[in-house]
DRENPA-353440 format. One line per 4 residues: their letters; for each residue x, z, y of N, C-alpha, C, O. Coordinates in pm, whole numbers. Atoms other than C-alpha are relative to their C-alpha. Last residue first. Example, Ala and Ser with C-alpha at 12.3 -4.5 7.8 and 13.67 -1.06 7.14 Angstrom:
sa> -82:-6:-119:1367:714:-106:-77:73:109:-26:90:220  89:0:-119:1230:780:-450:90:0:120:194:66:118
end
This chain:
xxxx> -60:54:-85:2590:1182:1946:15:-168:-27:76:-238:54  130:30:-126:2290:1300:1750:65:-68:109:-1:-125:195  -53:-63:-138:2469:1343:1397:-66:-51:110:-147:-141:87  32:108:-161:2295:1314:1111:56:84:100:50:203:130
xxxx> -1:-102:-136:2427:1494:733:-43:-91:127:-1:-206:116  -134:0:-97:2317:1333:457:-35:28:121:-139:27:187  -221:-51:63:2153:1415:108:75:-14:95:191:23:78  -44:-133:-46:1789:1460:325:111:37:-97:160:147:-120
xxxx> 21:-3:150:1819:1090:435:13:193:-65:101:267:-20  -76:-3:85:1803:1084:837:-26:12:-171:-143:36:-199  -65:-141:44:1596:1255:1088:110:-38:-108:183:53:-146  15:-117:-64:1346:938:1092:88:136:-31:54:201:-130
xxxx> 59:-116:63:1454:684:821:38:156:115:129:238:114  -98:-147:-113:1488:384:1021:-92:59:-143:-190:26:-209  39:-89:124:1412:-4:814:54:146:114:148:142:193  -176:-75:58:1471:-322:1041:-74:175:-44:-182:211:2
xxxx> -69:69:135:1138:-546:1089:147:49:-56:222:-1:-140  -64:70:-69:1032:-396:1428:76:-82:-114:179:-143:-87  76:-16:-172:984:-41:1273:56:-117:66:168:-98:114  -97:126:-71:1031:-16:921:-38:57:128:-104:153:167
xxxx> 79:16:-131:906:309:682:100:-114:55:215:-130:14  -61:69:-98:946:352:309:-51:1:143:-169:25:166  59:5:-77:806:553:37:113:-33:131:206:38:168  -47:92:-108:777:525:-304:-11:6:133:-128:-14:164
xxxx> 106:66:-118:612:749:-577:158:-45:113:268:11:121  -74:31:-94:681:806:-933:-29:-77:108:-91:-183:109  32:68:-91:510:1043:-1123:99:-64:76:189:4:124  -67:-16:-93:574:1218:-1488:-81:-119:130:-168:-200:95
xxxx> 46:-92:-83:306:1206:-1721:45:-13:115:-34:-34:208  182:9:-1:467:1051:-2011:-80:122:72:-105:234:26  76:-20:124:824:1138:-1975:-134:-6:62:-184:40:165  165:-36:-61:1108:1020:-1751:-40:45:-134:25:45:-239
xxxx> 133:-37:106:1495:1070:-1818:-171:4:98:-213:62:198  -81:-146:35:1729:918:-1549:-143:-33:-87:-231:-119:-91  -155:-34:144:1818:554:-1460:-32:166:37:33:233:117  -89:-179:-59:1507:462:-1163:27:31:-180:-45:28:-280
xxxx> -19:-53:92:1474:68:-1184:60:156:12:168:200:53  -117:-123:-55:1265:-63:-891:35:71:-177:-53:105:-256  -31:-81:125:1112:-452:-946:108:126:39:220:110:87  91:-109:-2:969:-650:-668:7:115:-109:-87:189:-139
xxxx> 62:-14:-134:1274:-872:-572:-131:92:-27:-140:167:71  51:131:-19:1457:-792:-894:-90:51:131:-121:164:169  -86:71:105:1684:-483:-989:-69:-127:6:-17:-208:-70  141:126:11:1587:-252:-693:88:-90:-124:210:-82:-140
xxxx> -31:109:-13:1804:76:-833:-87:-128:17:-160:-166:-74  123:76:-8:1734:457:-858:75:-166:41:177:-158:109  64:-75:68:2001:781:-936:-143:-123:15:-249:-83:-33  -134:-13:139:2248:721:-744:-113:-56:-68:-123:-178:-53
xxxx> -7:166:-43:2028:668:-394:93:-32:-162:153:-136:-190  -149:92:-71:1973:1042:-489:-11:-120:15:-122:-153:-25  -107:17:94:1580:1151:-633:142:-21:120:124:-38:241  -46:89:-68:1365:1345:-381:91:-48:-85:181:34:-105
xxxx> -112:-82:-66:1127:1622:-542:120:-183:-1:113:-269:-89  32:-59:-162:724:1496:-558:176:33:24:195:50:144  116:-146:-37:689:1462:-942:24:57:140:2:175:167  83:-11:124:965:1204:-897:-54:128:-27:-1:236:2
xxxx> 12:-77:63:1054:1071:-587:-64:36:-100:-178:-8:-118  85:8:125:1206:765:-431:7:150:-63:117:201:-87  1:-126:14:1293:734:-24:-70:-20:-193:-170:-87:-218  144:-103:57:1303:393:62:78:144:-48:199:165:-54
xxxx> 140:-18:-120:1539:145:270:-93:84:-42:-188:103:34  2:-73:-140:1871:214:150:-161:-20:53:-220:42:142  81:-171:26:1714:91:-214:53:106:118:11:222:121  -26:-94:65:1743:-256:-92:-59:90:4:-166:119:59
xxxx> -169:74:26:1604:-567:63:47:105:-85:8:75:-198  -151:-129:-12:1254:-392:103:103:-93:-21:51:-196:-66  -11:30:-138:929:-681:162:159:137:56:210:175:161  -55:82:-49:915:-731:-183:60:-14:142:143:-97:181
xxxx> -221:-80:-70:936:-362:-271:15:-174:45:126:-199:90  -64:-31:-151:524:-477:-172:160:51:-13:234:91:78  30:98:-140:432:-678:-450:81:59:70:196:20:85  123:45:-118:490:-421:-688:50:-108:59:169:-139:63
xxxx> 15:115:-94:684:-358:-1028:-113:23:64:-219:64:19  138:-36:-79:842:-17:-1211:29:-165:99:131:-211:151  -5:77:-100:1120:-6:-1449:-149:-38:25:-242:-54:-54  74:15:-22:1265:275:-1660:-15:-94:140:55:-85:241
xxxx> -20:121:-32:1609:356:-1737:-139:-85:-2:-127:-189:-66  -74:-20:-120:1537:655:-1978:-17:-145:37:-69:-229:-36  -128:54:41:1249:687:-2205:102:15:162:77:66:271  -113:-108:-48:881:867:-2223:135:-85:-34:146:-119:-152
xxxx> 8:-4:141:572:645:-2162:170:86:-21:242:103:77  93:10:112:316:567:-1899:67:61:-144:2:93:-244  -117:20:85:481:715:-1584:-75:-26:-184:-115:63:-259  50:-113:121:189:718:-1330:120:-85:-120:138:-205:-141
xxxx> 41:33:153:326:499:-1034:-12:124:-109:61:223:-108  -36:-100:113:303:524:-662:-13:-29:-125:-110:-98:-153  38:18:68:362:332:-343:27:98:-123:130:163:-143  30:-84:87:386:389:-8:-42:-97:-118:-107:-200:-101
xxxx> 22:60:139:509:151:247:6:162:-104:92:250:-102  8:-94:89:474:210:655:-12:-38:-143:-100:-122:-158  -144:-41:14:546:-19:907:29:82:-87:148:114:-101  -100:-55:-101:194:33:1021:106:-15:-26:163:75:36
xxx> 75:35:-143:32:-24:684:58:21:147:141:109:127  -77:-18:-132:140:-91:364:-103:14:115:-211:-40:137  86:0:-116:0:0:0:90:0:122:181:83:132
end
C-alpha cells in the first residue's frame, strides 16, 4: 500500500524455513534495501540481515516460522528516499 510518499507493506509468514522471499508490486518503486525499514513481529531487523533480490522481490536470511510477520516500511519525499531521525543502528549527526 502507498500513499503520500509513504510504503507499507506486510506479509503473514506462511511456512517455517530460513532465507525466505516475499513479492509486491510496490518494492518496485525502492532501488534498494537503504530505502526501507524491515521488521519482524514488529522489532527492526539490520540492513544485514534482509536483501531486494529482484525488482519486487525482498529476501530476509534469518529463521522464520509459521506465524511470524513481516512488514515493510518506507518513506520518499520528492522521489529520493529520507529516513526521518536516521536508521535506529546509526548514529545522526545535525551538523
Amino acid at each position: 500500500m502507498s500513499s503520500s510518499g509513504v510504503l507499507y507493506i506486510h506479509f503473514d509468514v506462511a511456512a517455517t524455513a530460513n532465507n525466505q522471499q516475499f513479492t509486491d508490486a510496490n518494492l518496485a518503486s525502492y532501488a534498494n534495501t537503504l530505502q526501507m525499514s524491515v521488521f519482524k513481529n514488529g522489532v527492526n531487523l539490520e540492513p544485514t540481515q534482509y536483501q531486494k533480490v529482484g525488482a519486487t522481490t525482498i529476501q530476509v536470511n534469518i529463521p522464520l516460522q509459521t506465524g511470524d510477520t513481516i512488514d515493510i516500511l518506507s518513506t520518499t519525499s520528492g522521489g529520493g528516499e529520507t529516513h526521518p531521525g536516521g536508521y535506529s543502528t546509526s548514529i545522526q549527526y545535525n551538523n
